[in-house]
N, C-alpha and C positions, 0 to 999 in steps of 0.2 A: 672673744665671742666668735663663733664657728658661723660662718657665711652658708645659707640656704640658697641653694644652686638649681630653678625652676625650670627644667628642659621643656624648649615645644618639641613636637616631635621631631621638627625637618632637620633639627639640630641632630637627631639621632639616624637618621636617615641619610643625612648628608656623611656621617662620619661614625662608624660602627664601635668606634673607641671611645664617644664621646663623656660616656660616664665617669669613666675612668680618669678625665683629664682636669679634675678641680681639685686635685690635692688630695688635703685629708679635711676638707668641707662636709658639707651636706648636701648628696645631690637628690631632688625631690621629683619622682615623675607621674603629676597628676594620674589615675585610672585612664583620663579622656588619652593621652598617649599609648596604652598598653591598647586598648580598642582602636586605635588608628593605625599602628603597627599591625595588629592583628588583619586588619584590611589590604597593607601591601606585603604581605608576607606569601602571597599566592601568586606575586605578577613575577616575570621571568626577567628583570632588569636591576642593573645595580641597587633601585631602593629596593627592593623585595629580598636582595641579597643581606641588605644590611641590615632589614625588619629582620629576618630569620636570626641574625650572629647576634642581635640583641636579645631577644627573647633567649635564644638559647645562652646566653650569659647570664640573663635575668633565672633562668633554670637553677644554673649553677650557684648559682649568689643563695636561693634560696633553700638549698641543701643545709646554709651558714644559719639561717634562723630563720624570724618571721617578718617577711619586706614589709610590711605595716608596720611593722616594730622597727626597720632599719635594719640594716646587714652590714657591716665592717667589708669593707672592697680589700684588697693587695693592697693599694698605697694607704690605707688608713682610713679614707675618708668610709661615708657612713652612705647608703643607695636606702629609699623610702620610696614605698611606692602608697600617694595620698590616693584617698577615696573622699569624692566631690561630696557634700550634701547641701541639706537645703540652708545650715549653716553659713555656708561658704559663697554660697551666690548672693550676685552683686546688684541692687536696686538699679533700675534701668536699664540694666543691660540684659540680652536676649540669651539666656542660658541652654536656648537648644542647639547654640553654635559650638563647636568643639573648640576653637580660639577661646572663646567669651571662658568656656571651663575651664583650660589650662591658666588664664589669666585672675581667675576668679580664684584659685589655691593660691598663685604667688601673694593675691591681695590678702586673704585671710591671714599666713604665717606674716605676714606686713602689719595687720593689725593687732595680731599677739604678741607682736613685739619684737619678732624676728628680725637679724640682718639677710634681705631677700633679696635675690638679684634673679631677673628674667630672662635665660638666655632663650634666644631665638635666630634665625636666619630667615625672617618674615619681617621685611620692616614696616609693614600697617600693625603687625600685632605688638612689635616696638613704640609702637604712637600710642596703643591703647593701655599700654604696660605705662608710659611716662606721663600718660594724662591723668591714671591713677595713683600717681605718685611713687610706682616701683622705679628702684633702681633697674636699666638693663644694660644690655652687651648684644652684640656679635658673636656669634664663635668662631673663636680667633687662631685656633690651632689648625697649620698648613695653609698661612695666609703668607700672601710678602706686602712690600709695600712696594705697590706697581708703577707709581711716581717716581721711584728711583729702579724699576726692572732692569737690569744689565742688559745691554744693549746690542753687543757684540762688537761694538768697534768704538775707536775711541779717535780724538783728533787732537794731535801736539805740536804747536811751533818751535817749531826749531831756525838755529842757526844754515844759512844756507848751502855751509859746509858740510853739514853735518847729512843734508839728503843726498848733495854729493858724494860719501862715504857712503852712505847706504846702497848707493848703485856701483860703486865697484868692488864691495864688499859681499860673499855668497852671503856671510850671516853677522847682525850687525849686532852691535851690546850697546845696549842705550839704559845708562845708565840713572837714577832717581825717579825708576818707577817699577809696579810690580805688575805686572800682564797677568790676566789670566789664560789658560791650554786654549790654543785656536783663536785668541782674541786677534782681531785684526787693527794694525795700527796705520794710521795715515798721517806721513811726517809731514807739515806746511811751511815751506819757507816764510818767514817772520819780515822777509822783505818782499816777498813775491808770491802771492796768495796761487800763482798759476804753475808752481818749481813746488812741484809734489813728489813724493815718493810713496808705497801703499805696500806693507808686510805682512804677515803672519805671526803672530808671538810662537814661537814654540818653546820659549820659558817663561818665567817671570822678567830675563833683561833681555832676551834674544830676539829678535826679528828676523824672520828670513821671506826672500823673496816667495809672491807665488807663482805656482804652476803655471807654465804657459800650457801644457794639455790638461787644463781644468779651466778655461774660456769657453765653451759652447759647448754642448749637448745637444746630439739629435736633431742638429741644423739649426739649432737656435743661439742667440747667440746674447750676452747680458746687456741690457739697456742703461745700467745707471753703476755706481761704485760699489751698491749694497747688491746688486744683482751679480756682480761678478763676487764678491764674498761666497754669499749665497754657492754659487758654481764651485768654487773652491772645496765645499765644505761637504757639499754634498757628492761630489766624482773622486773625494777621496775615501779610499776603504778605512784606511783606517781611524776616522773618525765615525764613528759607531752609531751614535744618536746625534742628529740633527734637528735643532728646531727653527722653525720661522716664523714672526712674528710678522704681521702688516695688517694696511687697512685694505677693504675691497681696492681688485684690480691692483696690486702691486708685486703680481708672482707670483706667489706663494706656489699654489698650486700647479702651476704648468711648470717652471724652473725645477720641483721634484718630479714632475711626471716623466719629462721632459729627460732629466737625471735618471729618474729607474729605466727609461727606455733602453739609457745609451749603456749602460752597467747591464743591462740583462740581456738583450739583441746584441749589441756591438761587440763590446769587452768582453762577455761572459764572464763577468764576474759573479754573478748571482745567478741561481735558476730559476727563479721568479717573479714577476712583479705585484705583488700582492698592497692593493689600494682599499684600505675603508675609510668607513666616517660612524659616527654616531647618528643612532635613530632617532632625533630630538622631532618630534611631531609638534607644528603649529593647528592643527585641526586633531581628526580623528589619529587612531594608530595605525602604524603600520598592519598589524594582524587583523584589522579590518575592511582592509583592499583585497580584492580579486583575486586569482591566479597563485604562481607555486610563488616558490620563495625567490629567484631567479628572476621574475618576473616581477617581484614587489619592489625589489632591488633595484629595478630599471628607472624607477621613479625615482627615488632617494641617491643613485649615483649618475644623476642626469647630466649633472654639471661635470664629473669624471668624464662620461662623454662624452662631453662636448672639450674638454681639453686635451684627449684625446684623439679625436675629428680633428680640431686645428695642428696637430703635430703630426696626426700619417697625413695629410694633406694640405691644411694650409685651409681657404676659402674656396678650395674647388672639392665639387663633391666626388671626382675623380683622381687619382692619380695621375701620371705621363706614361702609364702603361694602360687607362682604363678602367681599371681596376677600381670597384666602389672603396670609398673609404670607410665609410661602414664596415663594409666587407673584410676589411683589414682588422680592422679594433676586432671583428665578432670571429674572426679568426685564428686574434689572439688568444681570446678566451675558451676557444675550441681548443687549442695545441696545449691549453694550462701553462704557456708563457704570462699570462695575467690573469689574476683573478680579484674579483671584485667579491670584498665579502661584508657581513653587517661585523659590526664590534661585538657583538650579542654573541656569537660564534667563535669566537677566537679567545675565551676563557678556555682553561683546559689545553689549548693546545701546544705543541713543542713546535717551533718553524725556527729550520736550518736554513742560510744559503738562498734568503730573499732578501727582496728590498721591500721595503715595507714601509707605503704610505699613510700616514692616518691624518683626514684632512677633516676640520671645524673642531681640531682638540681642545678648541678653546670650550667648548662643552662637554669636557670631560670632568670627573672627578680627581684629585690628586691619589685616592687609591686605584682606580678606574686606569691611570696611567700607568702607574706601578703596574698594572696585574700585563697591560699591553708591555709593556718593555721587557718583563718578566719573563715572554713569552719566548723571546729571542732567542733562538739554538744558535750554534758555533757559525760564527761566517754571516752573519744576518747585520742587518741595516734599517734604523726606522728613523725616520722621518717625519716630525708633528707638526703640522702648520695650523695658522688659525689669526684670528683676531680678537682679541681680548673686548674689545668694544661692543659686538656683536655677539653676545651669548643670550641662544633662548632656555638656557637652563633655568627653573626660576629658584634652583638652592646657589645658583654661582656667580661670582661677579670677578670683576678687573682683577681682583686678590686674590679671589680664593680657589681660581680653575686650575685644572691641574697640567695646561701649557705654562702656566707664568711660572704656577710653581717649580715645573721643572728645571725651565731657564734660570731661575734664581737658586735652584737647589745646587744643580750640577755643574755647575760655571765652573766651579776651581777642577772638575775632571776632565783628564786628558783625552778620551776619548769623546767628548761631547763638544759640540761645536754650535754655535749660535749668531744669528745675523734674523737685526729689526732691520725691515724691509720700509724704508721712509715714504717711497714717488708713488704716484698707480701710475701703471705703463699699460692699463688697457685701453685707455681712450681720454679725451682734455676733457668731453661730460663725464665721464666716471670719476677722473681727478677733482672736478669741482664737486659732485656728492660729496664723496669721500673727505672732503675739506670743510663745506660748507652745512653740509644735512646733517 
């Protein structure tokens, strides 16, 4: 018996492929979805992108027959698109909700008999789907399981000989285990918790020491063993994509700023430092504030600012030449050594030959990430930092953002490099937040 597959809509919004992803089942999508779609298919951000790639596949499906009748998809399975009536609604419940309608169809084929299952990325409309007895789900494609997210580093007792070897050895083989690219390993003496040693996997058995010119950046210098990782991974070129994982206050963000500084001023390794974040609005939107787009921006990369402030100068609003620190940052962005842009913008584009921050990715999408990474021309460097715990996306959580995902996609590539950031080093209140709140 062929399983009836009830999309809400965020399921389709969140993931443009999502029809397509139940086999050769039955996937069922209320009218109240085709009218809700129709609503974000005018807005200029990732869901309006996805409403559009839906409809227009739903275009194409219907070239095949009549979607009230079911269309045959590529992989087999069957696409239906129900129309609610007075049939279908549910006593008690308030049928001018557009939840209450899409839940009101998965009931009906529930009561004819159907095998029904509710998929959603809403979990109150999962409460109202299991309180009427439908079976439901998650949508689980491009999820990990964040309880075991790869960490970047790993910690192994050894014999105390053996950290001995490791220090007079350039590159060590340590044998009955398998590294992943840039994993960093930290040997503990088994008799002496204080007789450490701290490598670099560059295979599956190799260890090599790190860099001693990959300890500070731009006058800064790492606070803890994950902050010097961190420095490792980001000041070398040829690890391409960097991500950082942590809770507020432990890096993230200055340790890369800090990094594209010293690669694009110092080294000239890159020609620019190019810093976004995602528009995630807790109030109104963005395009209803004031002023050019430049100026909307000043709000939304505040905190870039301010970590910026503290690295041209520190706590002093001057220099030791005078010189505003303000004045420095807005000078940067004068000369187009840095630029500050929305993620909204950096679709479509080709960038060669930057470094390239994208900071709160923990509110991105796992295609959203793809399309940024995508964007990378020859010589380029990006950079994803975030906290998986702090997402105001309301389709994303600890699983399904497209920082975690990455970390856990790209672990075995050698160009990709990764380090969870444990301490907060911004202050002992912000470490107790971050622990206790």
């Amino acid at each position: 018996m062929k399983k009836h597959f009830v999309l809400d809509t965020n399921v389709l919004l969140h993931n443009a492929d999502a029809i397509s992803s139940f086999a050769d089942n039955i996937v069922v999508l209320p009218m109240t979805v085709i009218e809700e779609l129709d609503k974000f298919k005018s807005r200029n951000d990732e869901l309006a992108r996805n409403a559009r790639q839906i409809i227009r596949d739903l275009d194409k499906l219907r070239s095949r027959g009549h979607l009230g009748d079911g269309v045959t998809m590529e992989n087999d399975g069957l696409l239906k698109i129900f129309i609610e009536g007075e049939d279908t609604a549910i006593k008690g419940m308030d049928m001018s909700i557009p939840d209450n309608r899409i839940l009101a169809v998965a009931h009906y084929l529930k009561v004819k008999g159907e095998k029904v299952i509710f998929v959603s990325k809403d979990i109150n409309a999962r409460l109202k789907a299991d309180a009427l007895g439908i079976e439901v789900m998650d949508f689980e494609k491009q999820t990990v399981n964040f309880d075991e997210l790869f960490c970047g580093h790993r910690e192994i007792n050894v014999a105390s000989t053996i950290v001995d070897e490791f220090f007079r050895e350039d590159l060590y083989v340590l044998e009955g285990h398998n590294f992943f690219p840039n994993e960093f390993v930290l040997l503990v003496d088994e008799n002496n918790e204080k007789h450490t040693g701290i490598g670099r996997a560059l295979d599956q058995k190799t260890i090599g020491h790190l860099n001693s010119n990959f300890d500070s950046a731009w006058n800064t210098r790492s606070r803890s063993k994950e902050q010097r990782m961190a420095y490792e991974l980001l000041l070398d070129p040829t690890v391409e994509l960097v991500t950082l994982v942590g809770q507020a206050g432990t890096g993230k963000t200055l340790l890369a700023l800090a990094a594209g500084l010293e690669m694009v001023l110092h080294q000239k390794q890159y020609e620019r430092l190019l810093v976004s974040r995602p528009i995630i609005p807790l109030g109104k939107d963005l395009g209803y504030m004031p002023g050019t787009k430049d100026e909307k921006l000043t709000v939304w990369m505040q905190p870039i600012f301010d970590n910026l402030t503290f690295l041209m100068g520190g706590s002093k609003e001057n220099d030791d030449n005078g010189q505003s620190v303000r004045n420095k940052v807005e000078k940067l962005l004068t000369d187009n050594t840095l630029e500050l842009e929305a993620l909204s913008y950096i679709r479509g584009r080709s960038i060669p030959r930057q470094y390239i921050v994208v900071d709160e990715a923990q509110n991105l999408t796992p295609h959203e990430v793809k399309t940024i990474v995508s964007r990378a021309g020859e010589g380029t460097k990006i950079v994803l930092t975030g906290d998986p715990y702090q997402i105001d996306n309301p389709y994303l959580d600890a699983r399904s953002n497209g920082l975690s995902y990455s970390v856990e996609r790209l672990k075995d590539q050698q160009i990709h490099g990764h380090v969870t950031l444990m301490k907060s080093e911004r202050s002992t209140l912000a470490g107790i937040a971050a622990e206790y709140l």
